[in-house]
N, C-alpha and C positions, 0 to 999 in steps of 0.2 A: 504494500500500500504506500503510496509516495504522498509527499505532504500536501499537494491538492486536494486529494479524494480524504484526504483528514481533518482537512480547513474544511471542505464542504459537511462534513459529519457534524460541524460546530452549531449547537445549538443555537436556534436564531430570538431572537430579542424579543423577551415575554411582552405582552401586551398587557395584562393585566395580573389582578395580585395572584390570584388562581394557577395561571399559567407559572410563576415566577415558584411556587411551593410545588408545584407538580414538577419543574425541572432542577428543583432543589432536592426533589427526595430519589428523583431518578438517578440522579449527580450521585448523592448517596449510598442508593444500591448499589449501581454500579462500583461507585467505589470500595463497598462490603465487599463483593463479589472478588475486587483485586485483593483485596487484604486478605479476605481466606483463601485463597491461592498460593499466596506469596508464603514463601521460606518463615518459618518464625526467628528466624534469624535475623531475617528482614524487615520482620514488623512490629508495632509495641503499640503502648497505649503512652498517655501524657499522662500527667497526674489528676488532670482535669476529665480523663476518660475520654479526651480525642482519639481516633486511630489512625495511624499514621505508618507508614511504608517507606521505604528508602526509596527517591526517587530514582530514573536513570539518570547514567550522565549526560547522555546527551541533551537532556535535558535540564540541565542545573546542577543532578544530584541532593542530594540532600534527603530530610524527612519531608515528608509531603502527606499531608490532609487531604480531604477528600474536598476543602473549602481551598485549597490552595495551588492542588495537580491543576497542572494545564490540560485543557481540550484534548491537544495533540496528545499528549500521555495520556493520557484518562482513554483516548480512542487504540491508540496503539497497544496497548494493554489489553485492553476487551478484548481488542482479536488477536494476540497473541494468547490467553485464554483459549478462544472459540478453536482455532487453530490444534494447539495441543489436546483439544476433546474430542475432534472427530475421529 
């Protein structure tokens, strides 16, 4: 998947408060879904009970939220998931 067809996955601009909680919890899920994937090596809580994942490098690196992954990770991940399941 090249960074086009990843910028075009990007969630487009809620309209209202409805829209804006339905693609917060999707955000969410999704990001669950990486976390229980990922190595526990990889992943932790805060002390505040955020959950958080090592990001990629190419992406920054770092810990990264499910408030804080960019699109492009956030997208890249999902199908690197979907990928290893079929």
């Amino acid at each position: 998947m090249n960074s086009q067809q990843i910028q075009s996955k990007a969630p487009a601009q809620a309209s209202s408060r409805a829209e804006v909680e339905k693609q917060k919890t999707e955000r969410e899920a999704a990001f669950r879904k990486i976390w229980s994937d990922t190595h526990k090596d990889y992943r932790g809580r805060l002390p505040d009970g955020t959950y958080t994942v090592m990001g990629w490098a190419k992406y920054g690196g770092g810990l990264v939220s499910a408030s804080s992954i960019s699109d492009a990770e956030l997208a890249e991940r999902l199908e690197s998931i979907k990928r290893r399941t079929r």
